[in-house]
Backbone as CSV, one residue per row, in Angstrom:
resi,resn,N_x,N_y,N_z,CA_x,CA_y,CA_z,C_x,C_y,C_z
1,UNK,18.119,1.998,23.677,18.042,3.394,23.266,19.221,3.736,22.371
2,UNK,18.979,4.912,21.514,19.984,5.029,20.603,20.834,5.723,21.277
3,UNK,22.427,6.466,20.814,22.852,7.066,21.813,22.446,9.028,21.545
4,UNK,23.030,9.553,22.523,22.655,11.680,21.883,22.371,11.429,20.658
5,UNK,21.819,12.531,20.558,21.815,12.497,18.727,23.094,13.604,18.495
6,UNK,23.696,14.194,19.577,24.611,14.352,19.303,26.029,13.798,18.532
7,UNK,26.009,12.135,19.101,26.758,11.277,18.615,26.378,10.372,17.650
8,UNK,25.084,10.576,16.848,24.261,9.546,15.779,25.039,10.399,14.620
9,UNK,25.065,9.288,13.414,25.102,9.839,11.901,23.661,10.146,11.278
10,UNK,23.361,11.805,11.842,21.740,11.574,10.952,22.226,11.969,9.458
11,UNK,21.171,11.944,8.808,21.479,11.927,7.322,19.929,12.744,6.777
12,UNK,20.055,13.491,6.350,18.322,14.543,5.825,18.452,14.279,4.229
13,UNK,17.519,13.197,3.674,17.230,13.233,2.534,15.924,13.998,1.752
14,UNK,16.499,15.175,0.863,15.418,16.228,0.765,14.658,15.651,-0.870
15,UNK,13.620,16.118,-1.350,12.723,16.224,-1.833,13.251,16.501,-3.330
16,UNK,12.400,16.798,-4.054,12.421,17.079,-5.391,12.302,19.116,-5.756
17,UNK,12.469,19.558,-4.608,12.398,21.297,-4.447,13.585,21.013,-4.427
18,UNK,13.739,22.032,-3.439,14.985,22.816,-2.393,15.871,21.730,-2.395
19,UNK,17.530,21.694,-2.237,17.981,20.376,-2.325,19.376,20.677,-1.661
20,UNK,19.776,19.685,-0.574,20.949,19.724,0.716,20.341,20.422,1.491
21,UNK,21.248,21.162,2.199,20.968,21.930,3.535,19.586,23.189,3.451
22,UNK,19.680,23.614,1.730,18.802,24.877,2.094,17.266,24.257,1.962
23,UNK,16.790,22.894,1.894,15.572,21.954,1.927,15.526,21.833,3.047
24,UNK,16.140,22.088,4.043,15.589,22.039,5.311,15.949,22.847,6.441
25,UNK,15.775,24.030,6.302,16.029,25.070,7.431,16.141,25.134,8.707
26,UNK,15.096,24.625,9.341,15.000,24.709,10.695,15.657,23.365,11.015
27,UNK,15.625,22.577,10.523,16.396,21.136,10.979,17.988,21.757,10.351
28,UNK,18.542,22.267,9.920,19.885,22.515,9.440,20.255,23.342,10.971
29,UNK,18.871,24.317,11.456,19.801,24.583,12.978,19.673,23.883,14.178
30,UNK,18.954,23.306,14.219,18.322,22.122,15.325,19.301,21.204,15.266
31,UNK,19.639,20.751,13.832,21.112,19.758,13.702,22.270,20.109,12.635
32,UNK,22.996,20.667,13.290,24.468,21.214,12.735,25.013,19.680,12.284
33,UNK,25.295,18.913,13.118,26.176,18.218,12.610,25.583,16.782,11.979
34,UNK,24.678,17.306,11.257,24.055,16.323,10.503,24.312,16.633,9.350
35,UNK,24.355,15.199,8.383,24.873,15.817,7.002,23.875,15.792,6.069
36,UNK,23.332,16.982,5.083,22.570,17.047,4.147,22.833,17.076,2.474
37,UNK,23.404,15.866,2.513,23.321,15.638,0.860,23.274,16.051,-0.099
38,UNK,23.424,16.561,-1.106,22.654,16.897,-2.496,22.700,15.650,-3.510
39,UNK,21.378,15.492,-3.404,21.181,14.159,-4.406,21.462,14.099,-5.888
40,UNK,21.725,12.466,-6.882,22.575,13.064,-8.057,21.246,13.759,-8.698
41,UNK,21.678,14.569,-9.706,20.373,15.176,-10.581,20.262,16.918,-10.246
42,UNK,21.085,17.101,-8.805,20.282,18.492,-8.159,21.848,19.201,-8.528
43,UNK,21.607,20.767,-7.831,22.700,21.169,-7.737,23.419,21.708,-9.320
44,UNK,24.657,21.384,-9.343,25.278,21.594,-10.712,25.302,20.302,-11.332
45,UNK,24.753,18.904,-10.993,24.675,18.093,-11.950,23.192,18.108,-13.006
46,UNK,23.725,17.621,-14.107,22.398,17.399,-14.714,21.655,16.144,-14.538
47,UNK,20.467,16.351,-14.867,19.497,15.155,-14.098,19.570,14.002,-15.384
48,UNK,19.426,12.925,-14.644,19.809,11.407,-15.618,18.706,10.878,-15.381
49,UNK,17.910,9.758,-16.291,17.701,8.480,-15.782,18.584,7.712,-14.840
50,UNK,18.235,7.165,-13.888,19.094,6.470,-12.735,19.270,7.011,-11.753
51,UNK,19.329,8.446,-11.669,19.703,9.451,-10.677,18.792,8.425,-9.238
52,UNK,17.311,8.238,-9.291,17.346,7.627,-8.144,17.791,6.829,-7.336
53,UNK,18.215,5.895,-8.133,18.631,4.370,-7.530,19.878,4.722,-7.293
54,UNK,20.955,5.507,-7.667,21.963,5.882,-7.718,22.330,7.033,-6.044
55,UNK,21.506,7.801,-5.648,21.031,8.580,-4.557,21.144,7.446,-3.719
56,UNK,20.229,6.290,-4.026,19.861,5.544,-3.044,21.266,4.638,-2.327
57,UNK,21.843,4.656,-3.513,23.200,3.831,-3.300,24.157,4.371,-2.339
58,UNK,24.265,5.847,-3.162,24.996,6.824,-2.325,25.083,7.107,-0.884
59,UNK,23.641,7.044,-0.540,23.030,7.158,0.756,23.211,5.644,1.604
60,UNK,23.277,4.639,1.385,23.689,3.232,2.051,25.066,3.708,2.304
61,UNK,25.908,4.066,1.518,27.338,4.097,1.482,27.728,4.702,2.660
62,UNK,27.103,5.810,3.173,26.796,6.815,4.529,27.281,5.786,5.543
63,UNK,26.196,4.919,5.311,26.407,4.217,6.950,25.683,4.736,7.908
64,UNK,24.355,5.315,7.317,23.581,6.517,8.740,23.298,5.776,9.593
65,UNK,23.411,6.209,10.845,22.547,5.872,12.117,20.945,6.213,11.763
66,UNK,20.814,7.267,11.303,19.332,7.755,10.820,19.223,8.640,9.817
67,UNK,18.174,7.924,9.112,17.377,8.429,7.902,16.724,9.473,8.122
68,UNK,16.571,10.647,7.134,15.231,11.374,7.669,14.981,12.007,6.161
69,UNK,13.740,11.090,5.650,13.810,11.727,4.589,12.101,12.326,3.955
70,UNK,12.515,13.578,3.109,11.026,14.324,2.714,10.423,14.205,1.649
71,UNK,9.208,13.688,1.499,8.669,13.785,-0.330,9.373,13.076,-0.640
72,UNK,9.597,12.781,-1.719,10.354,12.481,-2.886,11.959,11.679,-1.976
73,UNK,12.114,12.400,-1.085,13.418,12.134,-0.405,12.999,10.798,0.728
74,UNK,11.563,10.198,0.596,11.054,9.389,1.803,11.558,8.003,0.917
75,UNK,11.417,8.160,-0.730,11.317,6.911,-1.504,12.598,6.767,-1.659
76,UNK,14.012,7.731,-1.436,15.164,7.089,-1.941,15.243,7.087,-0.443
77,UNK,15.396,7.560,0.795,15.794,6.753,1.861,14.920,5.473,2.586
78,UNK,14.214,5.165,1.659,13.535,4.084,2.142,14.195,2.874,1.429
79,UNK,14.832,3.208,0.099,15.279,2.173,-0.892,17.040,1.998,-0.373
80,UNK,17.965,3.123,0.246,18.732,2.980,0.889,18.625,2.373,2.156
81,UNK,17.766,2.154,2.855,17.403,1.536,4.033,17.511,-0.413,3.839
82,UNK,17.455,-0.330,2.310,17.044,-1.468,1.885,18.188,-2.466,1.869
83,UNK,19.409,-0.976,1.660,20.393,-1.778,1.534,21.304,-1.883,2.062
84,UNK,20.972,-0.724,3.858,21.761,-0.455,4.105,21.002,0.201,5.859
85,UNK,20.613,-0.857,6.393,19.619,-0.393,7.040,19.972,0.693,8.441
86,UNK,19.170,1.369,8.845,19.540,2.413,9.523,19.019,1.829,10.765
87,UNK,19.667,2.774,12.049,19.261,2.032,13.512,17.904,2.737,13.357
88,UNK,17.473,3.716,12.540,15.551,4.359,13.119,15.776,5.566,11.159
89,UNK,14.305,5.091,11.058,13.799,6.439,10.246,13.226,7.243,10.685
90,UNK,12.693,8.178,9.503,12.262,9.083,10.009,11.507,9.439,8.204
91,UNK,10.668,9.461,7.964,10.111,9.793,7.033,8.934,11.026,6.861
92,UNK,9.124,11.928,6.458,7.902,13.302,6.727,7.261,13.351,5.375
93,UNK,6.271,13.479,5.119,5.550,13.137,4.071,6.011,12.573,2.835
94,UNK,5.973,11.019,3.146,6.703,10.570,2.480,5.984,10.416,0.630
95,UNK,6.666,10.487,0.051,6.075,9.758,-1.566,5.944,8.766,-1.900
96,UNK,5.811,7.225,-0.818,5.694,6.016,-1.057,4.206,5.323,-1.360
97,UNK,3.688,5.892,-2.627,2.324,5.978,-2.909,2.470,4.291,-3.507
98,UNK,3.613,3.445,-3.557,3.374,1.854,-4.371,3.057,1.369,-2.748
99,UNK,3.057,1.819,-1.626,2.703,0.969,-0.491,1.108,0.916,-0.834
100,UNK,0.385,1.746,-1.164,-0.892,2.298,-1.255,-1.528,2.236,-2.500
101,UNK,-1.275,1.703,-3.757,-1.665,1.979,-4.815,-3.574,1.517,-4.906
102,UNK,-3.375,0.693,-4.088,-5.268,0.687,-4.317,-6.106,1.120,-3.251
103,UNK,-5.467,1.658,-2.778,-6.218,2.847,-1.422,-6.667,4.232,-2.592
104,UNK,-8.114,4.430,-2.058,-8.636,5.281,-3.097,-7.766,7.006,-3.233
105,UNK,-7.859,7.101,-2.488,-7.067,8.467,-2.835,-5.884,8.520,-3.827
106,UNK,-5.245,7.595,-3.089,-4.050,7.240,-3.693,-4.215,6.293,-5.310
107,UNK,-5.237,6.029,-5.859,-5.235,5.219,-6.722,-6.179,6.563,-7.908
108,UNK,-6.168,7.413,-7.225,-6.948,8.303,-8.189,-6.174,9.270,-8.982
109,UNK,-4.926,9.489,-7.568,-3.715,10.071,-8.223,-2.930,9.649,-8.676
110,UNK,-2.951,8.569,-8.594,-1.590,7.380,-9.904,-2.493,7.488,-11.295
111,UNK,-3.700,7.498,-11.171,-4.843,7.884,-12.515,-4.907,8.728,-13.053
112,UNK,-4.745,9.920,-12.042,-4.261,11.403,-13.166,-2.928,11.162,-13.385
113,UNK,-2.145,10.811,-12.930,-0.425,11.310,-13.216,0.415,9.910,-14.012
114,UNK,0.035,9.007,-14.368,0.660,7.679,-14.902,0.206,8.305,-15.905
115,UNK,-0.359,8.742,-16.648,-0.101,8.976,-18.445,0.229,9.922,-18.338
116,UNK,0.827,10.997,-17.544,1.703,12.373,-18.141,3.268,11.208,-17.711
117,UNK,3.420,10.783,-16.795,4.624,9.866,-16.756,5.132,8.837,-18.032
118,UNK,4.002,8.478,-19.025,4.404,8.076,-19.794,3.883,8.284,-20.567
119,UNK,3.852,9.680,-21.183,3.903,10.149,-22.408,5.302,10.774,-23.069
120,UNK,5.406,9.643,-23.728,6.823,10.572,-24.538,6.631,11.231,-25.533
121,UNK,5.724,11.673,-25.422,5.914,13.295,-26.531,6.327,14.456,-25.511
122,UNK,6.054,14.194,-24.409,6.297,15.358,-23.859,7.920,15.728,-23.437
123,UNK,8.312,17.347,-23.569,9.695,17.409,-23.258,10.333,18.351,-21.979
124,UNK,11.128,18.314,-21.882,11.399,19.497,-21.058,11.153,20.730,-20.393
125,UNK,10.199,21.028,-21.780,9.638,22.335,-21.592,8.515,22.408,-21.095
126,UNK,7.400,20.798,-21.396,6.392,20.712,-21.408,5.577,19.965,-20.215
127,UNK,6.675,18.991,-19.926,6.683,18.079,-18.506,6.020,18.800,-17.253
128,UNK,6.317,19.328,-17.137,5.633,19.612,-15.742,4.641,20.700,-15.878
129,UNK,4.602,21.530,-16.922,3.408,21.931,-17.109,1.806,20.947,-17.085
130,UNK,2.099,19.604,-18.200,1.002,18.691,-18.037,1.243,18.162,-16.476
131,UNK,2.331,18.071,-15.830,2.380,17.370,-14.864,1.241,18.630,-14.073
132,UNK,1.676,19.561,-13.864,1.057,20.724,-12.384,-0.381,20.482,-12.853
133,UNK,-1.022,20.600,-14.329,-2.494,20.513,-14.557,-3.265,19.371,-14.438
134,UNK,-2.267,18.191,-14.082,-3.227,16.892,-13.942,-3.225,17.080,-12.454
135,UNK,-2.118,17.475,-11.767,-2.233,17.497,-10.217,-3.028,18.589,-9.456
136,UNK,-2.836,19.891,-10.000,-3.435,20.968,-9.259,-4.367,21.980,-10.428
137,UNK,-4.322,21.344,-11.401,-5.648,21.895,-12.363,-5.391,23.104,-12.737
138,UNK,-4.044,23.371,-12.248,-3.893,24.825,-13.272,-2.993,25.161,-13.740
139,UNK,-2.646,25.743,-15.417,-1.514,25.812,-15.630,-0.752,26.784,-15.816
140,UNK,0.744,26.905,-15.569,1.509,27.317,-15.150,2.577,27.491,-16.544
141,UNK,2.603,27.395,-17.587,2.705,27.440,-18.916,3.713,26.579,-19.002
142,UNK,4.430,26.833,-20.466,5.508,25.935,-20.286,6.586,26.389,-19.701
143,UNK,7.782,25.858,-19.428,9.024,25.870,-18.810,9.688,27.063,-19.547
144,UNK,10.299,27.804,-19.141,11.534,28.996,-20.165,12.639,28.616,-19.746
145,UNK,12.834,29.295,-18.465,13.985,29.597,-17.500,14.925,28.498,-17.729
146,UNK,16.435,28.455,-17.457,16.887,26.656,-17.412,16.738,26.340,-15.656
147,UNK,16.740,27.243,-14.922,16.328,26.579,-13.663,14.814,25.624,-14.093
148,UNK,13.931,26.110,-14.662,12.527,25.333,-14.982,12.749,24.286,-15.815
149,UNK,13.620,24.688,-16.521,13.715,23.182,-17.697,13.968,22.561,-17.487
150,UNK,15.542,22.418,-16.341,16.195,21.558,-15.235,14.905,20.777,-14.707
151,UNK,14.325,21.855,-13.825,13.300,21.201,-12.726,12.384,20.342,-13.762
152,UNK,11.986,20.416,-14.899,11.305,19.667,-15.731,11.850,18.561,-16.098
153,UNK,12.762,19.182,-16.421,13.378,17.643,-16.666,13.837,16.432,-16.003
154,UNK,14.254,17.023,-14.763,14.655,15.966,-13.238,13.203,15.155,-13.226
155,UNK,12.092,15.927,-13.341,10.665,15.402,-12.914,10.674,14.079,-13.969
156,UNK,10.567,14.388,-15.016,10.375,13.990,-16.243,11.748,12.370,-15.995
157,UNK,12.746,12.467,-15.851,13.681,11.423,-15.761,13.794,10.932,-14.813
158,UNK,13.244,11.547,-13.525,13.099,10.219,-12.414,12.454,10.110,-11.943
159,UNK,10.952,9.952,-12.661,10.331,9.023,-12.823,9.362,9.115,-11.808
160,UNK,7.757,8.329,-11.775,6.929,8.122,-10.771,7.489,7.911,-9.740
161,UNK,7.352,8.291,-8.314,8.201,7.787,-7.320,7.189,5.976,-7.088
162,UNK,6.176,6.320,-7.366,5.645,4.246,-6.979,6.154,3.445,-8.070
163,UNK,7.053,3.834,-9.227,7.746,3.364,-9.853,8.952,2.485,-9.398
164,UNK,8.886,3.078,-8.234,10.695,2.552,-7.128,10.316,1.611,-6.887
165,UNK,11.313,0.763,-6.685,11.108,-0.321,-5.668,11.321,-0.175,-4.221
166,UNK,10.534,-0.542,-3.487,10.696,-0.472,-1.906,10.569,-1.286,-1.083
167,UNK,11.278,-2.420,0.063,10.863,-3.116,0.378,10.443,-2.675,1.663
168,UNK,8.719,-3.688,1.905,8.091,-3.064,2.849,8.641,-3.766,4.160
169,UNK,9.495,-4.772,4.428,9.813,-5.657,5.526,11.215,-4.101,6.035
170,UNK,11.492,-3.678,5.118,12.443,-2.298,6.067,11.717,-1.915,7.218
171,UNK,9.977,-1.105,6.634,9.563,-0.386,7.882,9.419,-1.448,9.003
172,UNK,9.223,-2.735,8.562,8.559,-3.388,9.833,10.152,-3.856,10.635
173,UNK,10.962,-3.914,10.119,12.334,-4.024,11.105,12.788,-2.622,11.549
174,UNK,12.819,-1.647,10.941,13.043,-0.450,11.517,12.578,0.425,12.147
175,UNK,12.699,0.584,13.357,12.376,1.814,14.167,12.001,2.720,13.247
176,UNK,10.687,3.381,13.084,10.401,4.084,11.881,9.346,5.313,12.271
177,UNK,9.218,6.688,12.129,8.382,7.485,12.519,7.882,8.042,10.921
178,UNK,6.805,8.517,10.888,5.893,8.767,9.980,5.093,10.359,10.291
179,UNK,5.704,11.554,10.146,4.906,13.111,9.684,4.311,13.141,8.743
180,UNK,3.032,13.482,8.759,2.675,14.415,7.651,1.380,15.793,8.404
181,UNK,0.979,16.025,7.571,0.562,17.472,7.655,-1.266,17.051,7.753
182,UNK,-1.543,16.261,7.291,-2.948,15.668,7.624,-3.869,16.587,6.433
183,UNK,-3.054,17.471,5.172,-3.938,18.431,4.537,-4.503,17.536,3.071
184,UNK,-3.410,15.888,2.893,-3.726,15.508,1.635,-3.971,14.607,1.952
185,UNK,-5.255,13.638,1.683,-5.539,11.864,1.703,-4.742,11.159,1.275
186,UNK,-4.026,10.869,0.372,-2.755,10.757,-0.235,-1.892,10.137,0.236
187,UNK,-1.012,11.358,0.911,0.113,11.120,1.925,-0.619,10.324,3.291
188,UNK,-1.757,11.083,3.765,-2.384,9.874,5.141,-2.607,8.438,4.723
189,UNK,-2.635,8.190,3.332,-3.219,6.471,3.032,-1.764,5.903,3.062
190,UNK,-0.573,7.237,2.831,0.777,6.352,2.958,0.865,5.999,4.065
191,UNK,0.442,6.613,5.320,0.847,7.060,6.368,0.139,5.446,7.352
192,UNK,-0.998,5.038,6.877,-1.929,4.463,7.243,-1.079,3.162,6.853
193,UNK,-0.471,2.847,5.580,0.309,2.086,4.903,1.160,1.699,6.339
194,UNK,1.896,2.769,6.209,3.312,2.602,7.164,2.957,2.265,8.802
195,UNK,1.895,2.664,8.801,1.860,2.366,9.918,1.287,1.114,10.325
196,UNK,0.720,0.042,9.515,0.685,-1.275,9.353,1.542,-2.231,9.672
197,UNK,2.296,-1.418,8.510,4.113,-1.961,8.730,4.834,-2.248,10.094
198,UNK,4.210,-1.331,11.016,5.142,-1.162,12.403,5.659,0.603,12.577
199,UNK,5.195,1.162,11.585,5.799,2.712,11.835,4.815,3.764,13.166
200,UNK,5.455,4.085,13.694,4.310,5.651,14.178,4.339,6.220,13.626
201,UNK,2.980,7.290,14.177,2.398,8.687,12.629,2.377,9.591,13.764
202,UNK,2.510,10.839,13.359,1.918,12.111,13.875,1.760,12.992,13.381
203,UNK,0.550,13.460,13.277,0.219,14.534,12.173,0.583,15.991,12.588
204,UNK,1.305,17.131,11.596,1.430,18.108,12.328,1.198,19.178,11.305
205,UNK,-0.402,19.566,11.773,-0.539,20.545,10.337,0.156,21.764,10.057
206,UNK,-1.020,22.494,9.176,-0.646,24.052,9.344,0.615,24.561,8.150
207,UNK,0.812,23.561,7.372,2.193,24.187,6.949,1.822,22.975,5.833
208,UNK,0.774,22.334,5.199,0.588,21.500,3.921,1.581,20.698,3.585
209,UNK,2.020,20.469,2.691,3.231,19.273,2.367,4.188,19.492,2.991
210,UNK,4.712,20.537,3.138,6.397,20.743,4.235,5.936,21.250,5.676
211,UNK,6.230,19.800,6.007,5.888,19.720,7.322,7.021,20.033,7.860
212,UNK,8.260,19.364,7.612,9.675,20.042,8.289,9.354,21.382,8.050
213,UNK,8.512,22.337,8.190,8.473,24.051,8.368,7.947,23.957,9.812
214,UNK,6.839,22.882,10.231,6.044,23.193,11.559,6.797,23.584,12.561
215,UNK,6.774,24.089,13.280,7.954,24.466,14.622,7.871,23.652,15.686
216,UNK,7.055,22.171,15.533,6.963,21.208,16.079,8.109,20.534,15.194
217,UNK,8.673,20.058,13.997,9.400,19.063,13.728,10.257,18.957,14.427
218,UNK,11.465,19.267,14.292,12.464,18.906,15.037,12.384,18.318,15.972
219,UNK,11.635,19.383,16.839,11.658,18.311,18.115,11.329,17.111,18.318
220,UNK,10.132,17.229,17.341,9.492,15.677,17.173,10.402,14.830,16.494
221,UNK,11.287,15.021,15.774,11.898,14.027,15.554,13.231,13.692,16.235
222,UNK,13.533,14.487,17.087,14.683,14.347,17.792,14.448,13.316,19.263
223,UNK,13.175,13.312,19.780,12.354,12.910,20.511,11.767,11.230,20.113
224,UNK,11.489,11.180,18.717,11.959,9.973,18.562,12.730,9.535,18.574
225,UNK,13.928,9.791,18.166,15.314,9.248,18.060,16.033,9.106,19.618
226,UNK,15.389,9.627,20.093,15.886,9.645,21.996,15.173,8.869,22.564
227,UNK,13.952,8.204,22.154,13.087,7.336,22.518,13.328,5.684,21.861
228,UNK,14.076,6.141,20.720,13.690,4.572,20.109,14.550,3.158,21.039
């Protein structure tokens, strides 16, 4: 067994939204003394090519006892795991769509979204506009704001997340838990993925991609971590 999670190094790797502590609310009071990051790209830095692999580095350097990472935040603590392995994860809807690429759901959405990923005509302004209309069919115009241009542009420079590299022998050595929300095929074919691997799943709806909102997370993941 691991020891309290009082005495673990957890570590909350957040998503491509909200970013450090305010990406995860109810886990920021459930766990005070856990540390929440701001990954490179977020915040007051500007977003780079590299920013992922670079996160990922950052995050080995930790030394966590446990991972817990969301979206977008499942593929760099899975690639830090790689190098730096943790006593248990914790992954909540994760973005590891290269475990899955020919699982149909998942191979329909690498089909809409791999040519807005590599189209370079598109810029800053324009990025995630084509991005939101290949994904959710409606658009949202172009970017103005520099908070939007930012957010366009982070999208735009780092890249497909099945673009990452991930190695899949992590989940199967690591104590590994698997959330999602059960609202997208998608994320369940990851889920189905991981759990091949050696991971558990538990679905916890009601709350669509941010599942860390359910008023079940925490516990559920604290409950793993007291179990593993």
């Amino acid at each position: 067994m691991l020891a309290d999670h009082h005495d673990l190094r957890l570590v909350f790797v957040h998503g491509s939204g909200h970013a450090g502590r305010a990406a995860f609310p109810q886990q920021a009071a459930a766990f005070p003394d856990a540390a929440f990051p701001v990954l490179p790209g977020y915040g007051d830095e500007e977003p780079a090519v590299g920013d992922v692999a670079a996160g990922a580095q950052a995050l080995a350097l930790r030394a966590a006892d446990v991972l817990v990472g969301f979206s977008y935040g499942g593929v760099v603590a899975t690639m830090a795991s790689s190098m730096e392995p943790p006593r248990a994860l914790v992954l909540v809807e994760p973005a590891l769509f290269q475990l899955c690429a020919d699982r149909p759901a998942t191979a329909r959405l690498i089909e809409r979204l791999e040519p807005i990923y590599l189209d370079a005509t598109l810029t800053d302004a324009t990025f995630e506009r084509s991005f939101t209309l290949a994904l959710e069919g409606h658009d949202v115009g172009p970017a103005v704001t520099p908070q939007a241009l930012r957010s366009s542009k982070r999208a735009r420079l780092h890249g497909a997340p099945w673009r990452h590299p991930v190695d899949p022998a992590v989940i199967a050595d690591t104590p590994t838990l698997v959330l999602t929300g059960g609202w997208n095929p998608a994320y369940e074919e990851v889920a189905a993925a991981l759990v091949e691997l050696g991971a558990a799943h538990e679905v916890l709806p009601g709350h669509g991609h941010r599942v860390i909102d359910h008023p079940d997370c925490s516990a559920r993941i604290r409950a793993f971590i007291d179990g593993v």
